[in-house]
N, C-alpha and C positions, 0 to 999 in steps of 0.2 A: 504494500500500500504506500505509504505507510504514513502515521502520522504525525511522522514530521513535517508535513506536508501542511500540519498546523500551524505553521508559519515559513513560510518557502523564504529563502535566503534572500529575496529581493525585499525581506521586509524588515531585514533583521534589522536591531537597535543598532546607532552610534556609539553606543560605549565599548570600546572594543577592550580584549588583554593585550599587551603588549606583544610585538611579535616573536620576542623569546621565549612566550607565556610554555611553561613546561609543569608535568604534574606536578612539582613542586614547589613550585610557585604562584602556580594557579588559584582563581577563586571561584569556587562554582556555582557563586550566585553570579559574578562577572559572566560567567561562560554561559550559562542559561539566560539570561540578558537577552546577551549577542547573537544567540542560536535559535530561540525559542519567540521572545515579546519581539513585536513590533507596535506600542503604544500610540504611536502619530496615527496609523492607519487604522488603530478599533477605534480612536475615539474619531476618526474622520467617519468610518463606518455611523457609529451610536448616534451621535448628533446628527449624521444627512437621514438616517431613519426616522429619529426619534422628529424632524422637521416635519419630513412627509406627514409623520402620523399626526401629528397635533399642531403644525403649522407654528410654533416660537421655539425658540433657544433651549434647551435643557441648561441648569446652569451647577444642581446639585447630585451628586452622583455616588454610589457606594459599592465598592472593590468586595467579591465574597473569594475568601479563601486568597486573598492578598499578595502572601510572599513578602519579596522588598517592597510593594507596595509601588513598583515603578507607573503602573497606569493612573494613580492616585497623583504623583508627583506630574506628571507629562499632563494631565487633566487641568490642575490647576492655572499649571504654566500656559496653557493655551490660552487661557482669557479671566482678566482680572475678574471679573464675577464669579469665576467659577468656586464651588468646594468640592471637595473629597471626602469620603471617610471610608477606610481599608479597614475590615475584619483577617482575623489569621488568628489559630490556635498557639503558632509558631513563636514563645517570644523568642528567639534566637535569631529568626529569620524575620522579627518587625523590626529587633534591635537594628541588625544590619540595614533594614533597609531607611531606619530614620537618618543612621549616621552618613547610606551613602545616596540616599534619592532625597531624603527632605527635609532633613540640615540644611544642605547645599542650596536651596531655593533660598534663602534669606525672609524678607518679610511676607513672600506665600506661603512659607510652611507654615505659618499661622493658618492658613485654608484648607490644612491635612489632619485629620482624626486620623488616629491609627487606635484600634481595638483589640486586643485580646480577649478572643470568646468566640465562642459558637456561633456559627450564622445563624443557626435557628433561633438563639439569646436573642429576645428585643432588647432595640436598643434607642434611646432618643431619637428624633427627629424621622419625617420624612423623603422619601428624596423621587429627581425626577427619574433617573434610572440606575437599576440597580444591573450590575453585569456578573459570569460565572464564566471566566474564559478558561482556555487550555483543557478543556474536558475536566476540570475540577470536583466538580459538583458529581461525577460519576463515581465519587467512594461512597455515594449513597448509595448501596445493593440492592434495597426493598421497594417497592412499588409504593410502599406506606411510611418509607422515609424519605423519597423522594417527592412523592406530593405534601407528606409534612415540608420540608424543604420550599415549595412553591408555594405552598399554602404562607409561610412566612415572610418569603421577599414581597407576596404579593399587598401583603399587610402593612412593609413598610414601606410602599411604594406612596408617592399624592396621588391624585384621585384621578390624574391624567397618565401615570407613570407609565415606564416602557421598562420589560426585563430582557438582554441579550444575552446569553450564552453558545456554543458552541457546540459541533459534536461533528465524528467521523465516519465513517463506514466506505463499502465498498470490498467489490469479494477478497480481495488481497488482507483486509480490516483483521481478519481470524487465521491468516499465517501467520506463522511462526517463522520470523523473520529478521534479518537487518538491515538497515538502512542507513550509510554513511552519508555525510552531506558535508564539505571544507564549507568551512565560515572564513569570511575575511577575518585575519588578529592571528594566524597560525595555526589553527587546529581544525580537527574534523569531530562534529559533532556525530551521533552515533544512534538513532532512532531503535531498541531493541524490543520486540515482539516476542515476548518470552513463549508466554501461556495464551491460552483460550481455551474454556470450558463449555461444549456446544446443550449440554444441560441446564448450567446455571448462566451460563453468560460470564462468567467469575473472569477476568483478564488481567496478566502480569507484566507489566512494559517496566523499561529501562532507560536511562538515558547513559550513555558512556562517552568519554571525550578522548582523542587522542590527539596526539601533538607532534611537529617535526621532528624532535629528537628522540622520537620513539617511546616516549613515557608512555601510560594511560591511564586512565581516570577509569576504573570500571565501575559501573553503577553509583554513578553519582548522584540520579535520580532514581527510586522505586516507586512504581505506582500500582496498586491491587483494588483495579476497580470492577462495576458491572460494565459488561458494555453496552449500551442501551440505543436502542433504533428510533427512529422520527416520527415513525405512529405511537411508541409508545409514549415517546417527549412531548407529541404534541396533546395527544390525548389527558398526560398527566397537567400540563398548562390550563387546557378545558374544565378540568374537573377542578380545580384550586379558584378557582374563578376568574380568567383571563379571558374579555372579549372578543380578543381579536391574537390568535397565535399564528405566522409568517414563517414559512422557509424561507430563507434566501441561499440562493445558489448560484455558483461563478458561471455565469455565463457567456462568458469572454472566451476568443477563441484558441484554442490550445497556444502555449506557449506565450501569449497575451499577456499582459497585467492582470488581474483579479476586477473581475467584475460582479459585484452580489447582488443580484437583483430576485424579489420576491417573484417567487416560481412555485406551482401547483402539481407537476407534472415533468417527469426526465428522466432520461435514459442513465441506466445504471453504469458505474466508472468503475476502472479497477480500485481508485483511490479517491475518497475527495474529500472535502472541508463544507458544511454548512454552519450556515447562522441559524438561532432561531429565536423572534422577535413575539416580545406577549404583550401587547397591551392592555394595560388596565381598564 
């Protein structure tokens, strides 16, 4: 498939590691960064949608399952109106990301919450969209925890809100497989398909990095999620109570830039990327 295809190299981050960057020197939230987020282009995504749907600006926004919290920080910086607030279980991985995504903003990191807690924990305020990028939201296994899950963003969405998240598939999606991909900064990111469970859905991916001087970084990322399909995703949207639930799919033509435009209908890939847009 594969999906690292969740974010193709033409979108990776500017923050690069240095070109000497070697496993030992390495930081693999740096490398995950560079290989994985492309934050310019979700939140250009969120806001031309979240436009369409409701015709003004989104200005308040909330990151589920965070990390460094980079889309929180690249959100604000987009336009002085804007806020943030990043939820993560992680403090290890908020710590990092205050010290190295929003510190470094000066007087907008005043426009960043960062949380520690449960996405399902309410939590003050509402906001105009709430987002679950990188297949996150898929260590939810149960059908009754992941509409608990929807049933909460959907609560703490305002009365006009938009919920984006992501998902994969595609018949490649359940090989067991690798997938290497060079990042510009010296290294090759490493997309690993461990498991797939065709009973439970139950899925073990990897992420491993490896570098010019031959180090490697092996499983620097583990993830043990369901893998979950688009009827189910959208069906569980419907039932939490979402108006109006969107595929959007790259319609742009092979080798193209990415084009997501809402799609009812298409022919199946061996790999692909959707959106999937709920309004409230």
């Amino acid at each position: 498939m594969a999906a690292s295809k969740n974010k193709p190299s033409s979108k990776s981050n500017s923050k690069k590691q240095p070109n000497a960057v070697t496993r030992k020197t390495a930081d693999k939230h740096v490398l995950y960064q560079a290989s994985v987020q492309a934050p310019e282009i979700e939140i250009d995504f969120m806001v031309s949608t979240f436009r369409a749907l409701r015709k003004k600006q989104p200005t308040s926004m909330r990151e589920d399952f965070c990390g460094t919290a980079l889309l929180c920080a690249t959100w604000v910086k987009s336009h002085p109106s804007r806020h943030a607030t990043g939820v993560d279980l992680d403090p290890a991985v908020l710590a990092w990301g205050t010290e190295h995504n929003i510190e470094p903003l000066g007087e907008a990191a005043q426009r960043v919450r960062l949380l520690q807690q449960n996405v399902m924990q309410k939590s003050s305020g509402k906001f105009d969209l709430i987002n679950a990028m990188n297949f996150s939201y898929w260590i939810f296994r149960t059908r009754k925890d992941m509409l608990a899950y929807f049933k909460a963003v959907f609560a703490a969405l305002n009365s006009d809100g938009v919920f984006v998240c992501d998902a994969y598939g595609g018949w490649e999606a359940q090989e067991p497989m690798l997938e290497p991909r060079r990042v510009k900064g010296g290294f090759t990111y490493v997309w690993d398909q461990d498991k797939f469970c065709p009973i439970t859905h139950e899925i073990v991916n990897h992420i491993h990095f490896e570098f010019k001087d031959g180090t490697k970084w092996d499983k620097a990322f583990t993830y043990e999620w369901r893998y979950w399909t688009l009827p189910e995703l959208r069906e569980l949207l419907d039932e939490a109570g979402f108006s109006k639930v969107e595929v959007h799919w790259d319609v742009a033509p092979q080798n193209d830039e990415e084009d997501y435009r809402p799609t009812k209908r298409t022919d199946n890939q061996a790999g692909w990327l959707a959106y999937l847009v709920a309004a409230k």
